[in-house]
C-alpha positions in Angstrom: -12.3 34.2 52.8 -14.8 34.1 50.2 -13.9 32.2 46.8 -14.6 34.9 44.2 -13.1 36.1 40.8 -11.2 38.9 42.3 -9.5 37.4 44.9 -7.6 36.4 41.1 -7.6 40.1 39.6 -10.4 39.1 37.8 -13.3 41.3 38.1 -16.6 40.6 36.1 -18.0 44.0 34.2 -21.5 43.8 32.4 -19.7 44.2 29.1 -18.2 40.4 29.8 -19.7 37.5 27.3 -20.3 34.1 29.0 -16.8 32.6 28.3 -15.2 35.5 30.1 -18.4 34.7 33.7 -17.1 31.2 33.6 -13.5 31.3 33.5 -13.9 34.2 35.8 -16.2 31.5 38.3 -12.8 29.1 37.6 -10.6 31.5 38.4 -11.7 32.5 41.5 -13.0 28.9 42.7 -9.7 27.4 40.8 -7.0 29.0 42.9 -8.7 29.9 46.6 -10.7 25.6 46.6 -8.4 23.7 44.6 -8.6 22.3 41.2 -9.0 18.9 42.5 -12.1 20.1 44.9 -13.6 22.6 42.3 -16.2 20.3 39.7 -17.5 21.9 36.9 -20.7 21.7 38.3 -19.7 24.4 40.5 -17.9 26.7 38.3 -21.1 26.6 36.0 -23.6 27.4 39.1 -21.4 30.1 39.8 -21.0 31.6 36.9 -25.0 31.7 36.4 -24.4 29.2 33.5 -25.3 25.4 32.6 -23.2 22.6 32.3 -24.1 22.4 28.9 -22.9 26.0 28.1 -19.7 25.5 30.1 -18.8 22.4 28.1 -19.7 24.6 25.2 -16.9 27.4 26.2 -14.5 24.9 27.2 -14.9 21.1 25.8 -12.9 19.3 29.3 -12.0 20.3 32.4 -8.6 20.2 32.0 -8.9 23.2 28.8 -11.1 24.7 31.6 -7.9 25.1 33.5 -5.3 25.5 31.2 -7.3 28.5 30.2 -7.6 29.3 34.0 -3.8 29.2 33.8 -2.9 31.2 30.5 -5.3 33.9 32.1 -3.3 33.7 35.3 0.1 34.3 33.6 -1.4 36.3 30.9 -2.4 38.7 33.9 1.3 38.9 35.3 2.7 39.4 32.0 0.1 42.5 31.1 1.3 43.8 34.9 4.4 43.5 33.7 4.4 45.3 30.5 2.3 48.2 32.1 4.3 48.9 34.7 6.4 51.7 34.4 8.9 51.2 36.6 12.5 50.2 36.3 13.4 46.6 36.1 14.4 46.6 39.6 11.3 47.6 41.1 9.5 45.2 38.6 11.5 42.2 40.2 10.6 43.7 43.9 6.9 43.7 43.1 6.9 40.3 42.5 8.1 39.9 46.2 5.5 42.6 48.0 4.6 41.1 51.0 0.5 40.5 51.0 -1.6 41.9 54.0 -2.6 39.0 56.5 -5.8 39.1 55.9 -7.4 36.6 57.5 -8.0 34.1 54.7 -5.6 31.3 53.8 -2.4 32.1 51.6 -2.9 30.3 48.6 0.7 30.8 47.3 1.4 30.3 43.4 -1.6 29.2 40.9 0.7 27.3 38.8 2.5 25.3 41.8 -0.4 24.7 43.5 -2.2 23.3 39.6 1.2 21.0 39.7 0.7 19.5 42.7 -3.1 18.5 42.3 -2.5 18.0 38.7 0.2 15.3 38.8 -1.8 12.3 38.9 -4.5 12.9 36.9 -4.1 15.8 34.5 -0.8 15.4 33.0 -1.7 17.8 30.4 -1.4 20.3 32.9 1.1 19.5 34.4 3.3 19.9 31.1 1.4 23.4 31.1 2.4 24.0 34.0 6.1 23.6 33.0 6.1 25.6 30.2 5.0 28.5 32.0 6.8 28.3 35.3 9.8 27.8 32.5 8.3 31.4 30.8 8.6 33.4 34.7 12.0 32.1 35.3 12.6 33.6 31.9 10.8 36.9 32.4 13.1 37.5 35.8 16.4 36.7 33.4 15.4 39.7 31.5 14.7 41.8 33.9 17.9 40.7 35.4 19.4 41.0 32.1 17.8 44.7 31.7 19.5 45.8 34.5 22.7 45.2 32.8 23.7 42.3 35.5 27.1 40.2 34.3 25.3 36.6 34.3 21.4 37.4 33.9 20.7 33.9 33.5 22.1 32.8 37.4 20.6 35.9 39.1 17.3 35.8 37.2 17.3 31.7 38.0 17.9 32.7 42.0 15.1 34.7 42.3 12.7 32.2 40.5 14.0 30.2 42.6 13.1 32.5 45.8 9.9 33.5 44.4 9.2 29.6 44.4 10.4 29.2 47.6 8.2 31.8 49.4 5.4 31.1 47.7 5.3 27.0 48.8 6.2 28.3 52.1 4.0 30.8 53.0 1.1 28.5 51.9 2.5 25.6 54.0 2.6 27.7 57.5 -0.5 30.1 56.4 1.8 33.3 56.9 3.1 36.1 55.2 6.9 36.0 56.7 7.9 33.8 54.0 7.1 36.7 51.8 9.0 39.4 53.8 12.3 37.5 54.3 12.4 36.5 50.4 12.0 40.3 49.7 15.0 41.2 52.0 16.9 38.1 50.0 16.1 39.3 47.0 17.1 43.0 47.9 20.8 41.4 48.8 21.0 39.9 45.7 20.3 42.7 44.1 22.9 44.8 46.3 25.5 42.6 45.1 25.0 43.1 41.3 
């Protein structure tokens, strides 16, 4: 698999200004390298820029991927709010089940910038909280939309599945994870 901006949704357009070339080089290098493995040395050769002007756009690495972060959830919350469909369907297309590709499943952005972030960027690591703390609360009200007795609980579950299928399938390189969590999910649903 190739480490580019649109393996993240990102896709550069001739209209983008520097700021948006690099954090779309971070993006894409970001989530399919690694944090840890991805310097900014990289990120600027990739996005055509110099160090200097990266450090310009973003002062640290660490605000380099914080922003990486808030454009990661900023892109699943604009999915969300675009997407016309019910609030059912919106909690189901969180668990589509990715085509095996070939390349490595990468699971979830934020879990994966916990775990290489503990150590040594505690700052994100507290981002990283906040915003796994703002999905859990985006299921609850879709949970809650659907006019479910305890929203909180059910929404809660399925954060919890989400996060579940996500570490797995990244952990055994496979997309089953992804299917059985669907079919959980489904249930859960069923019961409501």
């Amino acid at each position: 698999m190739t480490s580019t901006a649109t393996e993240t949704g990102a896709v550069p357009s001739a209209s983008w200004g520097v700021r948006d070339k690099i954090l779309a080089a971070a993006m894409g290098l970001f989530y399919v390298e690694g944090i840890n493995a991805t310097g900014v040395d990289l990120v600027a050769e990739r996005a055509g820029v110099s160090k200097r002007t990266l450090y310009k756009y973003f002062p640290s690495k660490v605000n380099l991927v914080e922003q990486y972060l808030t454009s990661m959830f900023d892109m699943f919350l604009a999915m969300r709010e675009a997407d016309t469909a019910g609030p059912r369907e919106q909690i189901m297309s969180l668990f589509t089940v990715p085509v095996a590709d070939g390349g490595l499943m990468r699971g979830c952005p934020f879990h994966n910038a916990a775990v290489e972030a503990a150590a040594v960027m505690p700052e994100v690591a507290e981002f990283v909280h906040r915003q796994k703390e703002a999905f859990a609360t985006a299921i609850v009200d879709l949970c809650r939309d659907l006019g479910v007795d305890d929203a909180d609980l059910l929404g809660r579950r399925i954060a919890l599945v989400y996060e579940g299928a996500a570490a797995l399938s990244t952990s055994l390189d496979a997309v089953e994870p992804w299917a059985r969590a669907r079919a959980m999910v489904e249930m859960l649903l069923d019961l409501e």
